[in-house]
Residue, then its C-alpha position, 0 to 999 in steps of 0.5 A: x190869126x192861126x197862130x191865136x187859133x192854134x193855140x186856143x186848140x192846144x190850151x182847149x186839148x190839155x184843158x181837156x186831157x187833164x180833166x179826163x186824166x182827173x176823172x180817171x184818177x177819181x175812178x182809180x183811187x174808188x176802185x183801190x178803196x173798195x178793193x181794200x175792204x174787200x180784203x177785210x171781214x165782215x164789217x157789219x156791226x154785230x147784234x145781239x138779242x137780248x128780249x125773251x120771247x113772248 
């Protein structure tokens, strides 16, 4: 009966362990997103007005 126990704690640890590490990766690869465009210019498109004034 330890034995089942013991092996129902280490499938409920790696569970949990790959779940931070899925997490984490998802965290990792946003911040390499954003770093990406932070290298890049403006982004915003351009407008341009072409009314007169009134």
């Amino acid at each position: 009966m330890k034995i089942v126990i013991l092996i129902f704690v280490i499938l409920l640890a790696v569970g949990a362990t790959i779940k931070n590490s899925a997490n984490e990766t998802k965290k990792i690869s946003e911040r390499l997103e954003l770093n990406k465009y932070k290298s890049q210019p403006n982004l915003l498109p351009v407008v341009e007005i072409v009314a007169t004034r009134a």
